[in-house]
C-alpha positions in Angstrom: -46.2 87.1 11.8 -47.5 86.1 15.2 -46.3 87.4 18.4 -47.4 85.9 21.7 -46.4 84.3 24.9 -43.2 86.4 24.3 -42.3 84.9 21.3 -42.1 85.5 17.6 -43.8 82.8 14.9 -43.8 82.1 11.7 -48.0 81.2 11.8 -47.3 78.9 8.8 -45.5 76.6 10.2 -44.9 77.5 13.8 -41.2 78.1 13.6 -39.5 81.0 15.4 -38.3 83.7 13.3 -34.7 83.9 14.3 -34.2 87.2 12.5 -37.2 89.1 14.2 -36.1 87.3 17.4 -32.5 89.1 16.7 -34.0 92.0 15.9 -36.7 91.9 19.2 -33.5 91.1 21.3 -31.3 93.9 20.2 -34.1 96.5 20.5 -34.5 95.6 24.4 -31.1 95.4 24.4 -31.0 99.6 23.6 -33.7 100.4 25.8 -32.3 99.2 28.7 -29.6 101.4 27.5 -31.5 103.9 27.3 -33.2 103.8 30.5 -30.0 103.7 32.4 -30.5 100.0 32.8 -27.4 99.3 31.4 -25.6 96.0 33.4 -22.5 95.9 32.1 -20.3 93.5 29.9 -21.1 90.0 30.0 -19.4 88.0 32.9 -17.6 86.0 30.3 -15.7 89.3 28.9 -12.5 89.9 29.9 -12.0 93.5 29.4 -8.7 94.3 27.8 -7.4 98.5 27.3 -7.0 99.7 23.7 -3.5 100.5 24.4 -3.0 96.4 25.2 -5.2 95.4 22.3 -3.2 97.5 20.3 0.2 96.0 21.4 -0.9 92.6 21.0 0.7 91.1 18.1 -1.4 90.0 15.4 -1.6 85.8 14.7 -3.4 83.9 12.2 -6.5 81.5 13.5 -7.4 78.5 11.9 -10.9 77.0 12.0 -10.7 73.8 14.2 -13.3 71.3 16.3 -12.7 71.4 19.7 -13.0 68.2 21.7 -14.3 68.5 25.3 -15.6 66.8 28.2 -17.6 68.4 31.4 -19.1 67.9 34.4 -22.7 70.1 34.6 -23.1 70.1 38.1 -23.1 74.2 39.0 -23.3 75.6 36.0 -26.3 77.0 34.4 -26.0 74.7 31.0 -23.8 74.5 28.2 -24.2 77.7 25.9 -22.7 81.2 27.1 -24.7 83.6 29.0 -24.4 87.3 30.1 -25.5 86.9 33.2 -24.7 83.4 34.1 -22.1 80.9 34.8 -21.8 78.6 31.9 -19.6 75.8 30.4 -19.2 77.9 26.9 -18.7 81.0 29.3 -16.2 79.1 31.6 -14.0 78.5 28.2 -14.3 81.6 26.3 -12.4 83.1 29.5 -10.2 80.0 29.1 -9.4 80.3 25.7 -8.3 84.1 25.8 -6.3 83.9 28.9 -4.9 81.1 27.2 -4.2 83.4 24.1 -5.6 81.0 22.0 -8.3 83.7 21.4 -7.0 87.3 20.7 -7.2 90.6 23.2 -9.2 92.4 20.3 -11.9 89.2 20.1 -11.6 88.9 23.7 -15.5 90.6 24.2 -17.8 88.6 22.1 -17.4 85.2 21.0 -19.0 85.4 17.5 -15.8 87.3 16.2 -14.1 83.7 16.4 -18.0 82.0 15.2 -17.9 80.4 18.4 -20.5 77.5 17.6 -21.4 73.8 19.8 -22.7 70.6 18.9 -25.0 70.0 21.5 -26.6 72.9 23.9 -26.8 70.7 27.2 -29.4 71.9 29.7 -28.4 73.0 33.0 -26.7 70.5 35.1 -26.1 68.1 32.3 -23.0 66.6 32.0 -21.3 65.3 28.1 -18.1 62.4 28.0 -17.9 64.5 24.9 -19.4 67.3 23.2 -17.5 69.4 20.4 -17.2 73.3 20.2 -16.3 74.8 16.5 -14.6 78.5 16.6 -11.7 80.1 14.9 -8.7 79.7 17.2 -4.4 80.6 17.1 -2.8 77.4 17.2 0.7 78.5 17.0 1.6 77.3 20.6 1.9 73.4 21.0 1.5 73.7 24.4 -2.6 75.5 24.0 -4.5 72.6 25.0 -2.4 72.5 28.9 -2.6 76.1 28.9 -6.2 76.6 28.2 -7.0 73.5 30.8 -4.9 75.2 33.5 -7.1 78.3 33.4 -10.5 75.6 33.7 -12.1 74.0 36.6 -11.1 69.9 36.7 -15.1 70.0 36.2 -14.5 70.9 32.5 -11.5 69.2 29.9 -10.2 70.3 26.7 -8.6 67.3 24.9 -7.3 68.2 21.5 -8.1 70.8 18.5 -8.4 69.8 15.3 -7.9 71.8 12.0 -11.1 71.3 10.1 -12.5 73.1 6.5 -13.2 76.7 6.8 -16.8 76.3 6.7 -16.8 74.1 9.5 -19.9 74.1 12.0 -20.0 71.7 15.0 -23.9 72.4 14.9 -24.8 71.8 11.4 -22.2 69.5 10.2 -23.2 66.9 13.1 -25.0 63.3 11.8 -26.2 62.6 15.8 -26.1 62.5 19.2 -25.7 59.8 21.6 -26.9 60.4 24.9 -26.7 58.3 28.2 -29.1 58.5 31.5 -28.3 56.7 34.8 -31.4 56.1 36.8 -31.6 54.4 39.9 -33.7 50.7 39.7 -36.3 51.7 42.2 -37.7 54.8 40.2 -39.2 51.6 38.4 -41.7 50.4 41.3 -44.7 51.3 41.4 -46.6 54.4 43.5 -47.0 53.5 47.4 -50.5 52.1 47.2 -51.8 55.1 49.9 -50.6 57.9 47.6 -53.2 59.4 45.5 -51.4 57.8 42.3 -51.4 54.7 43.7 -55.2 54.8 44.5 -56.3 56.2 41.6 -54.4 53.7 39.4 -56.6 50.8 40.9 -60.0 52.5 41.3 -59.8 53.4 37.3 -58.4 49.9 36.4 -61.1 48.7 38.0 -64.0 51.2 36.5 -61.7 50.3 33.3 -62.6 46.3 34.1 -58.9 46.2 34.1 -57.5 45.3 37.1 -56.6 41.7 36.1 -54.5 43.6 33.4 -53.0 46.0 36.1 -52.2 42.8 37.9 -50.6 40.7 35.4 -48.5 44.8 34.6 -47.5 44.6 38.1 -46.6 41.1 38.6 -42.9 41.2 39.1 -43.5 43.8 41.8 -46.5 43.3 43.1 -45.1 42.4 46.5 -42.7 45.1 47.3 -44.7 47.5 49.4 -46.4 44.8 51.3 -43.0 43.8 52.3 -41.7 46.6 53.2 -45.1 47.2 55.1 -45.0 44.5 57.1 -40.8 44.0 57.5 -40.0 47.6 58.3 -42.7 50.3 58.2 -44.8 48.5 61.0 -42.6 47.1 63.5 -41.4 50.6 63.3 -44.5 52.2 63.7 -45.0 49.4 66.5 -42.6 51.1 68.9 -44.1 54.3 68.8 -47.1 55.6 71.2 -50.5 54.8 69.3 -51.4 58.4 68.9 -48.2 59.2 67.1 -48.4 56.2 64.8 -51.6 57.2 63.8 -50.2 60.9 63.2 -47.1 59.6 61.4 -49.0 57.7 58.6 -51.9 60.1 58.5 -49.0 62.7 57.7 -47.2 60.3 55.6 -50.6 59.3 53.1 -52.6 61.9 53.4 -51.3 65.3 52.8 -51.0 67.4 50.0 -47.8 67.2 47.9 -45.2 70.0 46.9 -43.7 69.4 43.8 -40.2 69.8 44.5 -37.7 72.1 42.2 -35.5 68.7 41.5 -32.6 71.3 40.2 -29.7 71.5 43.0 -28.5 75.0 43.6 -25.8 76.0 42.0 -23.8 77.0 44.3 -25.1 74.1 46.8 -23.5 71.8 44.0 -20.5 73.4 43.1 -19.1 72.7 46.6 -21.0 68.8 47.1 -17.4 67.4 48.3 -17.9 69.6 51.4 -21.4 69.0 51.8 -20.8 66.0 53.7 -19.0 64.6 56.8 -16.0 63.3 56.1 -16.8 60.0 57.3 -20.0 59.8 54.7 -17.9 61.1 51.7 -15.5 58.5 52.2 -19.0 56.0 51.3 -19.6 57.6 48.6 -15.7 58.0 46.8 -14.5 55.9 44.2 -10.9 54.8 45.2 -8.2 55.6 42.6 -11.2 56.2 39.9 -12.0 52.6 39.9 -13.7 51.2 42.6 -16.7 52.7 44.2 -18.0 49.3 45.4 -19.4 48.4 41.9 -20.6 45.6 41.8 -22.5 43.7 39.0 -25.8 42.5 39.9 -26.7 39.0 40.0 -30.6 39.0 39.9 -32.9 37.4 42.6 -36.1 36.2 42.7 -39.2 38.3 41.9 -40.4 40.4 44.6 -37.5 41.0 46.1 -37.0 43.1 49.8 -34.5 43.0 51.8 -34.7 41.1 54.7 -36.4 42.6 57.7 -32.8 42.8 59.4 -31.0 44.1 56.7 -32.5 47.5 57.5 -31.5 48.5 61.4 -34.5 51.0 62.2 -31.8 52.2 64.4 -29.3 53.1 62.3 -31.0 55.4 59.7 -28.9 58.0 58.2 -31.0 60.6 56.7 -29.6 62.6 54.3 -29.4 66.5 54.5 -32.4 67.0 52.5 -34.6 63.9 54.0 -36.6 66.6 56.0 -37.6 68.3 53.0 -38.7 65.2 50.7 -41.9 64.8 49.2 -42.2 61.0 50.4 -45.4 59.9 49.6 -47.6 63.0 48.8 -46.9 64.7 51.8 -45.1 68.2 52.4 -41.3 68.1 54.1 -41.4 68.9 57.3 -39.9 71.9 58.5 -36.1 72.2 59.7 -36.5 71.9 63.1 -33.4 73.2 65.2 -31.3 70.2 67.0 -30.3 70.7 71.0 -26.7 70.6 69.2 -27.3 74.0 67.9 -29.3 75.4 71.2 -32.3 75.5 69.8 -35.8 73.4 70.4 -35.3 69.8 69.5 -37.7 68.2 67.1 -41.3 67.4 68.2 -41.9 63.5 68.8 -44.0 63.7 65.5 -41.4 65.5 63.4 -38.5 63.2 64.8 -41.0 60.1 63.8 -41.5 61.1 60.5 -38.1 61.9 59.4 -37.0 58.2 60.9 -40.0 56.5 58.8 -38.9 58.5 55.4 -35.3 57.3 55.7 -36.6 53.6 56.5 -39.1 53.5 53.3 -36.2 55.1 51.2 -33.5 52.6 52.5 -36.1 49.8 51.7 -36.6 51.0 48.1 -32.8 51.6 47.7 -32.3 47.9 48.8 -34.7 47.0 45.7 -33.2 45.0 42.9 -35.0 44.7 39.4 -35.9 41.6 38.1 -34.9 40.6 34.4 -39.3 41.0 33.1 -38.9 44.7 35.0 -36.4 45.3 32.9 -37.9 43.6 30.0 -40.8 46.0 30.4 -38.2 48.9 30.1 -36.7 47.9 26.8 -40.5 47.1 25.3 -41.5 50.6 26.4 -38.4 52.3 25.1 -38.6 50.4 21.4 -41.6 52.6 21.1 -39.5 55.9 21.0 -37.9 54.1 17.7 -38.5 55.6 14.2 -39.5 59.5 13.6 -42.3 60.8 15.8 -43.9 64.1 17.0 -42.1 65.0 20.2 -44.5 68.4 20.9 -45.4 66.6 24.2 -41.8 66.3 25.2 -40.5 69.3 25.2 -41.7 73.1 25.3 -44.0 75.2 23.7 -44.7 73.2 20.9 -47.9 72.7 19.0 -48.6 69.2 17.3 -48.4 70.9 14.2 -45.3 72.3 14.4 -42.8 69.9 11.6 -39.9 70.9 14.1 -41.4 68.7 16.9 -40.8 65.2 14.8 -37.3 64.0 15.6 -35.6 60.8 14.7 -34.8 58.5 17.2 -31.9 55.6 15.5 -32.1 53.4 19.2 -32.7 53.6 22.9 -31.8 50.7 25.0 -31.3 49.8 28.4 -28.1 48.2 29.9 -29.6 44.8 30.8 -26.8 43.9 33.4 -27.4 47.0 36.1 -24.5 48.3 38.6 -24.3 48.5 42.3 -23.3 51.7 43.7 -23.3 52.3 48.0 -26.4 49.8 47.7 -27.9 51.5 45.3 -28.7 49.9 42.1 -28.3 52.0 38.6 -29.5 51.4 35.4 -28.0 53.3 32.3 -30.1 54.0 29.5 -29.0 55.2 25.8 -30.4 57.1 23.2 -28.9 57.8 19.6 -30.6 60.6 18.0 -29.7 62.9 14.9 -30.9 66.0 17.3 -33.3 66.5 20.6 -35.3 69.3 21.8 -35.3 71.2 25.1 -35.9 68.7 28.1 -36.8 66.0 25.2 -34.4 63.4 27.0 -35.2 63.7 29.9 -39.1 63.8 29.6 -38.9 60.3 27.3 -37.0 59.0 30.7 -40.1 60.3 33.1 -42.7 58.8 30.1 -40.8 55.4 30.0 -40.4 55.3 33.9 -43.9 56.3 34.4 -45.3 54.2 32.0 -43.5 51.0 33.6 -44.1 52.2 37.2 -47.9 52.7 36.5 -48.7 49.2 34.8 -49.7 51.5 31.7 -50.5 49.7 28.5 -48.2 50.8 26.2 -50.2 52.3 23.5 -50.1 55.2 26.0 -46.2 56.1 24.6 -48.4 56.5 21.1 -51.0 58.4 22.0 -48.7 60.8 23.6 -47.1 61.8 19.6 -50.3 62.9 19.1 -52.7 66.1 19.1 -53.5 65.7 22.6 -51.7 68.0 25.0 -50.1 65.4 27.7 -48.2 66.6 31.3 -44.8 64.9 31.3 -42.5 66.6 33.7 -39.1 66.3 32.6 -36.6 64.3 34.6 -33.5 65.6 37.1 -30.9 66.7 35.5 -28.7 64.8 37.4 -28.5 61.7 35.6 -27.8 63.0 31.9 -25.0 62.8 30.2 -24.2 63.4 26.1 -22.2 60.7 25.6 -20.9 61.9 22.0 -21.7 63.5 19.0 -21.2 61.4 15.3 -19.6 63.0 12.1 -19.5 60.0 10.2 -20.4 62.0 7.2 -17.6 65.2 7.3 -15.5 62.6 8.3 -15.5 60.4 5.4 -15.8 63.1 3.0 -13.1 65.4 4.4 -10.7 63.6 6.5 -7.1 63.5 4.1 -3.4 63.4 4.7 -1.0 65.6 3.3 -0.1 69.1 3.3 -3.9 70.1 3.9 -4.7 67.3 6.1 -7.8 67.3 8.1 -8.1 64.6 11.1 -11.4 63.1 12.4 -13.6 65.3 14.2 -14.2 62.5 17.5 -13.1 61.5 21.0 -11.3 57.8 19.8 -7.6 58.8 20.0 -8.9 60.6 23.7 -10.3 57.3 24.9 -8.5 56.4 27.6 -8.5 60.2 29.1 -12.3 60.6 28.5 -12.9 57.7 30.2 -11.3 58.3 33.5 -13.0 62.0 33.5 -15.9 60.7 33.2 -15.7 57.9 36.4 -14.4 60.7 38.5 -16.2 64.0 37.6 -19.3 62.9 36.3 -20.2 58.8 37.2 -19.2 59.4 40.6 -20.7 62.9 41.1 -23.7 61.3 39.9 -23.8 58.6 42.3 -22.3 61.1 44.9 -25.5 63.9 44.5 -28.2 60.9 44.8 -26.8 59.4 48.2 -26.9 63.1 49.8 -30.0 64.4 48.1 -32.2 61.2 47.4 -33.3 63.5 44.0 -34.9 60.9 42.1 -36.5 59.5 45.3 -37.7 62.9 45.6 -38.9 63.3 42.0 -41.3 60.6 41.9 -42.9 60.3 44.9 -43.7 64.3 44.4 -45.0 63.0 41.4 -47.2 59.8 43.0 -48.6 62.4 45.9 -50.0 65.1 42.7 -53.4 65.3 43.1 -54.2 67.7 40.0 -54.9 64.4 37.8 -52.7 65.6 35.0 -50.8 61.9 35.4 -54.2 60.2 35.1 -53.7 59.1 31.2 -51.3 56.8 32.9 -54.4 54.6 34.2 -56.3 51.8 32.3 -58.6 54.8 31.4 -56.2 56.7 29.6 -56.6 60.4 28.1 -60.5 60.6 29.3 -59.4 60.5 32.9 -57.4 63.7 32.8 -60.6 65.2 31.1 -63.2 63.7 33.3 -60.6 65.0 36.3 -60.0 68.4 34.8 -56.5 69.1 34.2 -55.3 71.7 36.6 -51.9 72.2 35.2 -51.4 72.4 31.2 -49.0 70.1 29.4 -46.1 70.4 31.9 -44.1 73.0 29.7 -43.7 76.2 30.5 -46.0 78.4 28.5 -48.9 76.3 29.9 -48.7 77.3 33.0 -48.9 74.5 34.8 -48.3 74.3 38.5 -45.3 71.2 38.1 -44.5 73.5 35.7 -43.5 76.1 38.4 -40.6 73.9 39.6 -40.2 71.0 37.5 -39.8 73.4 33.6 -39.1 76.5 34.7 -36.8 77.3 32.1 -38.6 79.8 29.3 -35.8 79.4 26.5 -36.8 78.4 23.1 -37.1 74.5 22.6 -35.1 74.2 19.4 -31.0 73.7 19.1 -31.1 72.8 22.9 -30.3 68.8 23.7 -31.6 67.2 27.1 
């Protein structure tokens, strides 16, 4: 055995012993004991007397799949913690007030082999995901009692009986998974941020700028518009020596890699984040609505016009004065006269106007049909079975765990309009994914696109080479549902012993309207306050460690010729995106997203 980077390894093949890991865990476990360092149940528990466990009357369980849908946002992932608020944790406290879980099993969920399909990350959402546990069932009315004890964030929609030897985990043929990304993630870097410069200079040194060119073509237009139809005449109106200041502060400074995770708490209330008056621009009425509106494509380059963006009438979102534009730190909350403090500087105040110009202008972007041509050709290369170490953490290329099968991954080619915002949705269908995978093959595909990369990049990336690919917001994930097409086919029967189908079909209609209101529109809702995947990427255009280099006509010897200063972009290689972009340190196996 191995130990290192506080894990414990099989060194034959690289797997983590589960046992010793048990074992390691239980042992800290009695320390802290020990050491007085006890904390204390679990905040899932619900601690019952042994007087009331004893008067509880006893009642048979019966081994069922449990069909579910949640909303992400606040909650620190899917499986249950001690210390943390969790979807798992949010229903085990459901299912015993409920009494569909006994008083005497009441303090740990393995007594009733508590078990999930899919182990979302946090902050990502699933239509459907399925839970496995041994559960009473004598009351009909369960299901509306154990949803009255949960937030309208997270549904229970039916139970079903299953075989004994049921497990929502292993019995599971795949997952489908969707991930709704806003068009302009899929525009190139501002041609001043250090991406954007590098990209030409080693396309050139490459003797590949015509190729860059021809990459770009569909785009290759865009900033220069918005240049010369909104970011000057702006600049125009302002006093020479603050223009100068305003896009020396805009190009030139270093970047902070933003923590794209909202705050858990900061999410949990997001329908009081906002005026009233800019929540109402952001609802969907009666769960329908939300001014979507297909997308009838226009002609390549396309900007809006220069008056469809009144300089004047910039709203910038809370965050705005925090976002990594183009490379450059946020500028620091400055009090407002309103509050009776100092009022912005004539520098700060110009700068926060000029962000919420460029990212109105990139918001008014619609994708043309080769952009999204480009997107399906780069996401056919995920096809097949390949060696995902580079997309997810602490992974070596030698590890057989890393090589997942991906069955499809396609882009919707006919994209939605949301507030002026155009989304995309994207969808995988794997048999199982590794931490962050998902969202690390949406920052490779977008990156790739955005970059004019040649595409033999995505197959370099499956192999030895250690490659930075930060993983994606969390915001925009969602498991769409799991498949048990084989159990099933084998097990389903009528009769006295009947077993139903483990699925969400006969739910339909209810999962569909749970997932408009609690997770399409608190999608849609989170990106027009925060601008999070504006945010993402142009932290990620202003890095100037050259980890993102391999994404230039050079390819893999420009990150070495550079130096990498930050690792692979997981977490046990330290590297600086690493700090906020995969700061989670669980083990990559069992965990989708």
């Amino acid at each position: 055995m191995v130990v290192g980077s506080g894990q414990i390894w099989d060194a034959r093949s690289g797997a983590a012993d589960k046992r010793a890991r048990t074992e390691a865990t239980q042992e800290t476990a009695k320390r802290r004991k020990l050491n007085g360092d006890d904390r204390g149940p679990p905040i899932y528990v619900t601690n019952f007397s042994k007087e009331e466990i004893e008067a509880e009357e006893r009642k048979p369980k019966k081994k069922v799949a449990v069909m579910m849908s949640y909303s992400g946002s606040g909650y620190k992932g899917m499986q249950i913690n001690n210390d943390e608020k969790t979807i798992e944790g949010e229903l085990f406290k459901a299912l015993v007030a409920a009494g569909a879980i006994s008083k005497a099993n009441a303090d740990d969920p393995k007594k009733s082999s508590l078990n999930r399909c899919a182990r979302t990350d946090r902050g990502v959402h699933a239509a459907g995901n399925v839970i496995s546990l041994k559960m009473i069932l004598e009351d009909p009315d369960i299901i509306a009692k154990i949803n009255g004890h949960l937030s309208p964030q997270i549904r229970v929609w039916g139970a079903e009986q299953t075989k004994g030897s049921f497990s929502a985990y292993q019995l599971c043929d795949s997952r489908i998974y969707e991930y709704l990304i806003p068009t302009y993630c899929f525009l190139p870097p501002h041609p001043e941020s250090f991406l954007g410069k590098e990209l030409v200079k080693l396309a050139k040194e490459a003797g590949d700028s015509a190729g860059l060119e021809e990459r770009q073509h569909e785009v290759s237009s865009f900033w220069k518009d918005t240049e010369e139809n909104h970011v000057n005449p702006f600049l125009g109106s302002l006093s020479p020596e603050v223009s100068a200041s305003v896009r020396k502060a805009l190009y030139d400074a270093e970047p902070k890699i933003l923590d794209v995770e909202p705050d858990a708490q900061h999410v949990a209330s997001d329908t009081t984040a906002k005026p009233a008056e800019a929540q109402a621009a952001v609802e969907l009425p009666d769960g329908g609505g939300n001014d979507v509106q297909p997308v009838t494509h226009r002609e390549p380059n396309s900007v809006q016009d220069a008056e469809a963006i009144d300089t004047s009438k910039v709203v910038l979102s809370p965050h705005d004065s925090g976002i990594g534009l183009i490379g450059e730190p946020p500028v620091a909350q400055t009090p407002n006269e309103t509050d009776g403090r100092p009022p912005l500087s004539a520098l700060e105040e110009a700068l926060k106007k000029l962000k919420g110009i460029i990212v109105s202008a990139k918001k008014a972007y619609r994708v043309q049909p080769a952009r999204l041509e480009r997107v399906q050709s780069v996401l056919n290369q995920y096809i097949g079975t390949r060696n995902f170490h580079n997309y997810t953490i602490s992974k070596s290329p030698r590890d057989p765990s890393a090589r997942r099968v991906i069955k499809s991954f396609t882009v919707d080619p006919q994209p939605i309009l949301i507030n002026n915002t155009e989304w995309l949705s994207l969808k995988v269908h794997g048999q199982s994914f590794m931490m962050h995978q998902i969202r690390k093959m949406v920052t490779m595909a977008a990156l790739v696109v955005r970059c004019g990369c040649p595409e033999e990049r995505m197959k370099e990336s499956y192999g030895n080479e250690k490659l930075t690919i930060p993983k994606a917001p969390s915001l925009g994930l969602l498991l769409e549902r799991p498949v048990f097409e084989t159990y099933n086919r084998n097990t389903v029967k009528e009769g006295p012993n009947a077993r139903g189908e483990v699925g969400f079909e006969r739910y339909g209609k209810e999962v569909q309207e749970f997932k408009q209101k609690e997770i399409y529109e608190r999608i849609f809702r989170e990106e027009e306050r925060d601008d999070t995947f504006h945010s993402f990427f142009a932290s990620l255009d202003g890095m100037r460690w050259g980890d993102l280099l391999y994404l230039s006509s050079v390819g893999l010897p420009a990150v070495k010729k550079e130096g990498p200063k930050s690792g692979n972009g997981d977490a046990e290689g330290g590297s600086a995106d690493t700090v906020a972009l995969d700061e989670d340190s669980e083990d990559a196996d069992g965990q989708d997203g």
